[in-house]
C-alpha positions in Angstrom: 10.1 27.2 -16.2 8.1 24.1 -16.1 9.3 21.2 -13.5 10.6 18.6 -14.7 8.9 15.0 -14.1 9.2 12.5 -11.8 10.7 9.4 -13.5 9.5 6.1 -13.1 12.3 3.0 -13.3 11.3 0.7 -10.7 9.2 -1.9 -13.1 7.9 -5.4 -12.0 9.9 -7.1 -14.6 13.1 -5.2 -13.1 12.5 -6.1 -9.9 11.6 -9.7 -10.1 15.2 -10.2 -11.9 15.9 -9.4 -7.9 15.6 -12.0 -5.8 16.4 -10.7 -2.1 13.4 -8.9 -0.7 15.7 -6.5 1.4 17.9 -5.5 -1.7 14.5 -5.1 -3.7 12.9 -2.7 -1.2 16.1 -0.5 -0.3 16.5 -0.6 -3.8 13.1 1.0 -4.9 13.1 3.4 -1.6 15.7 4.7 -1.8 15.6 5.5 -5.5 12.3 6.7 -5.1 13.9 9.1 -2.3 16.8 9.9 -4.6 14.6 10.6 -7.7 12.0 12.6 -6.1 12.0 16.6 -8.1 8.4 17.4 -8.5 6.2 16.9 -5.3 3.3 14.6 -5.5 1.8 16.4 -2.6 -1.0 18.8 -2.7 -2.9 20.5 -0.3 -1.5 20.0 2.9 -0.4 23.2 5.1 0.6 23.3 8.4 2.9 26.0 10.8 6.4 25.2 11.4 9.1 26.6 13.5 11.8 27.5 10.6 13.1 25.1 7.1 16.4 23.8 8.1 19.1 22.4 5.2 18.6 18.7 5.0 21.4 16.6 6.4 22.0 12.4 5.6 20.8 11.0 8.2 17.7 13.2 8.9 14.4 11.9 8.8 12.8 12.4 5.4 9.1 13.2 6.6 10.0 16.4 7.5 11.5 17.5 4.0 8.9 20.4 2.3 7.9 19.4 -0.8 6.8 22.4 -2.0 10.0 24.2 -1.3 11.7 21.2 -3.2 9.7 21.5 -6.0 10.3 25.1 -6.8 14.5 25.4 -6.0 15.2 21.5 -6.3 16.9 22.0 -2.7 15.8 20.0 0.1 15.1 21.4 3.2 13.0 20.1 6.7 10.4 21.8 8.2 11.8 21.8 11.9 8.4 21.2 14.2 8.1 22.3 17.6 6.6 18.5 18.9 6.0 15.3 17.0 4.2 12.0 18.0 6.1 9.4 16.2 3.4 7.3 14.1 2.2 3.6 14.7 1.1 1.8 11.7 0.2 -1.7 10.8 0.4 -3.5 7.5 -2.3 -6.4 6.4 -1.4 -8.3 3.7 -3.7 -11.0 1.9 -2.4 -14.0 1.4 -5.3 -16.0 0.2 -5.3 -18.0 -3.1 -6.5 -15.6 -5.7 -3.7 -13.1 -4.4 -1.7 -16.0 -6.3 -2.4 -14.9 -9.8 -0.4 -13.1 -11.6 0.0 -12.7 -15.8 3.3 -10.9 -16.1 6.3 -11.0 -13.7 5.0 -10.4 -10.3 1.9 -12.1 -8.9 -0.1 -10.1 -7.1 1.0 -11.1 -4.1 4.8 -11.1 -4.9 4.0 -7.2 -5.9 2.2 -6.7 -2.6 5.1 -8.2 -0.3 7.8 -6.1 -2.2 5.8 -3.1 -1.9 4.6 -3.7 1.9 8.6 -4.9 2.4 8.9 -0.8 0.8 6.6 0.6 3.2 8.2 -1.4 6.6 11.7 0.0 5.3 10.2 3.8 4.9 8.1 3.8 7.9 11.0 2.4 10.0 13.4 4.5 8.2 11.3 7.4 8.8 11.4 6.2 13.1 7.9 5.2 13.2 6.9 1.9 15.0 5.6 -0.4 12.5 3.6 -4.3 12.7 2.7 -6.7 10.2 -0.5 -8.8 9.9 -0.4 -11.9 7.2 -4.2 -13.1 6.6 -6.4 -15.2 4.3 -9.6 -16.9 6.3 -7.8 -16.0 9.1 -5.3 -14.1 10.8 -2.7 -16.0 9.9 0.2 -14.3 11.3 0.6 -10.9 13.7 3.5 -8.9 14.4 2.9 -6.2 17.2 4.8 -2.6 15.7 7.9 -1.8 16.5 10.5 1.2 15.7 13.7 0.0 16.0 15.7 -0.5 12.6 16.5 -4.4 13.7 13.0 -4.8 13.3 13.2 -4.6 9.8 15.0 -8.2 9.3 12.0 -9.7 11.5 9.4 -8.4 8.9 11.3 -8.8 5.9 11.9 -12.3 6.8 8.2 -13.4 7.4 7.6 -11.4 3.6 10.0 -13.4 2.2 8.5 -16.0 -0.1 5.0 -16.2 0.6 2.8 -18.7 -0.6 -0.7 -17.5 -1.7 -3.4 -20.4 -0.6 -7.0 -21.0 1.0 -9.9 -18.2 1.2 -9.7 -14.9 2.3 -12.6 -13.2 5.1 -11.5 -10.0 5.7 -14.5 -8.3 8.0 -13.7 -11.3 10.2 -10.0 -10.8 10.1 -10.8 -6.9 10.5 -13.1 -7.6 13.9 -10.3 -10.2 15.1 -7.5 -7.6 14.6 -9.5 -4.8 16.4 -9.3 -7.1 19.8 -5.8 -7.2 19.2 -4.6 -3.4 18.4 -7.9 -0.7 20.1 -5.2 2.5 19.5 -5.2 5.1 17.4 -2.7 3.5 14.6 -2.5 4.2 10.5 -3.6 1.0 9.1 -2.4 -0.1 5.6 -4.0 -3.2 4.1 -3.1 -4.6 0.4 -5.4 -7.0 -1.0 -7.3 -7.3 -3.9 -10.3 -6.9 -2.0 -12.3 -9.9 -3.8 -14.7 -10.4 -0.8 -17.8 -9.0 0.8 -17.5 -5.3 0.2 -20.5 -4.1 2.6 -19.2 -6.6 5.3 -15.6 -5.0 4.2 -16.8 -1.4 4.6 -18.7 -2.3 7.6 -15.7 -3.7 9.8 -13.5 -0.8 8.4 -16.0 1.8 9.4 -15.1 0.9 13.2 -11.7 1.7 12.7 -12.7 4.9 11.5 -14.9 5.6 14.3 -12.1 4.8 16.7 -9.6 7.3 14.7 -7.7 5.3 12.9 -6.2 6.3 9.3 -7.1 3.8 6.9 -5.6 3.0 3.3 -6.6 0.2 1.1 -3.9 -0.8 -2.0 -6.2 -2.3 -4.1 -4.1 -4.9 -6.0 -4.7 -6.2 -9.6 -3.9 -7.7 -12.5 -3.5 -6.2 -15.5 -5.3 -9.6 -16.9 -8.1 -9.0 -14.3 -8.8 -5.1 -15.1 -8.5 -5.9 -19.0 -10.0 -9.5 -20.2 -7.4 -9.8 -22.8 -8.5 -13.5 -23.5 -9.7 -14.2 -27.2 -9.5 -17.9 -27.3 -11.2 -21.2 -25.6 -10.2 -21.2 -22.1 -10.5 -22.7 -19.1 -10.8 -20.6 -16.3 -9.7 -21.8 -12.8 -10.7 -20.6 -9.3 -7.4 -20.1 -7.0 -9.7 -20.7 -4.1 -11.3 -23.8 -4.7 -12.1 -26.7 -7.3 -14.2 -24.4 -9.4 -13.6 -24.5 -13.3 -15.3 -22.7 -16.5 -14.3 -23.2 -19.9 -15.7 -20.3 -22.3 -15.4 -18.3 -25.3 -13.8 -15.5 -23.9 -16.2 -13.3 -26.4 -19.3 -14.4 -25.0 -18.5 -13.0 -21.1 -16.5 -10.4 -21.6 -18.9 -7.5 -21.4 -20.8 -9.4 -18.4 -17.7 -10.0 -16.9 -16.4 -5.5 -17.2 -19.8 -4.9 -16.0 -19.4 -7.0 -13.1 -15.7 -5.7 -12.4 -16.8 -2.3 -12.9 -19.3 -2.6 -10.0 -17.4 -4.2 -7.6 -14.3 -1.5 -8.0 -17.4 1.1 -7.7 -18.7 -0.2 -4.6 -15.8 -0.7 -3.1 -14.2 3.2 -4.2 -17.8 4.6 -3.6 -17.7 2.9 -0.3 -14.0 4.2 1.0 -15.0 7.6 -0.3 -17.8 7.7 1.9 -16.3 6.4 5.0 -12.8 9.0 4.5 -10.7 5.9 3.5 -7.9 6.5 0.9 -8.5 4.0 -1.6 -5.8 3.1 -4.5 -6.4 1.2 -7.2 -2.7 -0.4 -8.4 -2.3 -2.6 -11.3 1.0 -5.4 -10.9 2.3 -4.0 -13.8 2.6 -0.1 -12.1 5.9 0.7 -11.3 6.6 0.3 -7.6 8.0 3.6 -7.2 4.9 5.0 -8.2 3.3 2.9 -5.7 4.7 4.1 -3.2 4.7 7.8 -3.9 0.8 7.2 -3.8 1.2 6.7 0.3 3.7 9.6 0.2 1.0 11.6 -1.1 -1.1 10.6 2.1 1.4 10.6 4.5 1.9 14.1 3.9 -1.4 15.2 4.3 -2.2 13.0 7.4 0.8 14.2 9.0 -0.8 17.7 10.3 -3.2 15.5 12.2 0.2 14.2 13.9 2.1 17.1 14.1 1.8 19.8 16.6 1.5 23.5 15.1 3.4 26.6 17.1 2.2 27.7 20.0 
């Protein structure tokens, strides 16, 4: 009997109808929890002690996919020894995060979703921190695992204005003072910067341990070139202005788009970084069952096996 699909409710235009960022993220996690039938997980395999029944109130990192997939039960692998997880969030706030054609900007989709990811990760016990950044490291909030932490991030998410330009390898080399342990590091941007300097302040991370995984934000504007009249375009970054027929840079402008997204997937592949590419218009519950997907096959690097 085939299994039936994962359904997909949690749209942009839904969400921006919500206004509280707390309501917006329980909202979307806990209906992506709720919804879940089909696991998005392949590949991972690791020994466990026994599958227990799952209980409210137990931690949903342990549930098996696979066995929920197949008898639409859920059950918890029970582990013998766990090292809860610390992982930091870096969000780009710099001005071209600002654009946005349809109901979310891409930085109003990135706060909602990293709001989602502080809510599972602390839901889920883990210690969590937040970094803010544009030119600089704007703002830095060391991880923590206790549920009143949540209001503390949430709050500094709340109504973020994008502005100024964004340098992530120096952000990257001034965070690494800050935070040398072994941590899972999830940063949502859309990545227009340096992408060898990018690469080549990430790669340090990597060489200290760390898991890495890069959102990749966009518009659906940016990844399409819809435009077919006169327009002026505007940098959100500085003073800079083009008017153009849209017809005459189109293909010079997918070619150049097309390389950058290259280097930059090329780039992560190389290095072991999980790389998604997300366009604003994605459902957030599909979002976030992309770092699901990772989380479970990272965690038999965290959890210990039977001895």
């Amino acid at each position: 009997m085939k299994e039936p699909e994962t359904t997909y409710k949690f749209d942009p235009v839904t969400l921006s109808k919500i206004s509280n960022l707390t309501l917006r993220a329980r909202s979307v996690v806990e209906g992506t929890l709720t919804g879940i039938h089909k696991s998005p997980h392949k590949g991972a395999s690791i020994e466990f002690l026994e599958h227990k029944e799952y209980s409210p109130g137990d931690e949903i990192k342990h549930i098996d996919w696979k066995v929920l997939g197949r008898s639409d039960k859920y059950y918890l692998k029970q582990f013998e020894e766990e090292t809860n997880l610390r992982a930091y969030i870096l969000l780009d706030t710099s001005g071209s995060m600002g654009y946005g054609s349809g109901a979310m900007s891409k930085l109003e989709y990135s706060a909602t979703l990293a709001a989602c990811l502080c809510y599972l990760l602390l839901m889920q016990s883990d210690a969590v921190g937040l970094v803010l950044f544009g030119k600089d490291l704007i703002k830095y909030i060391p991880p923590r695992s206790k549920g009143s932490h949540l209001q503390a991030l949430l709050q500094v998410l709340e109504g973020l204005k994008a502005q100024g330009t964004s340098n992530l390898p120096g952000v990257l080399n001034e965070f690494a003072e800050k935070e040398p342990r072994r941590s899972l590091i999830i940063i949502l941007s859309d990545f227009f910067d340096n992408i060898p300097e990018v690469l080549k302040s990430l790669r340090q991370f990597k060489q200290r341990k760390n898991e890495i995984v890069l959102f990749h934000v966009l518009d659906s504007y940016e990844l399409e070139f819809p435009f077919d009249k006169l327009t002026l375009f505007e940098s959100m970054e500085d003073s800079n202005q083009v008017l153009a027929e849209p017809s005459t840079i189109r293909d010079s402008y997918m070619a150049e788009l097309s390389r950058f997204m290259e280097e930059l997937r090329q780039g992560c592949l190389e290095e072991q970084i999980d790389h998604w590419l997300i366009n604003t218009s994605t459902p957030l519950d599909r979002a976030l069952l992309k770092y699901l997907s990772t989380r479970d096959r990272l965690s038999h690097s965290r959890f210990s096996t039977r001895r």
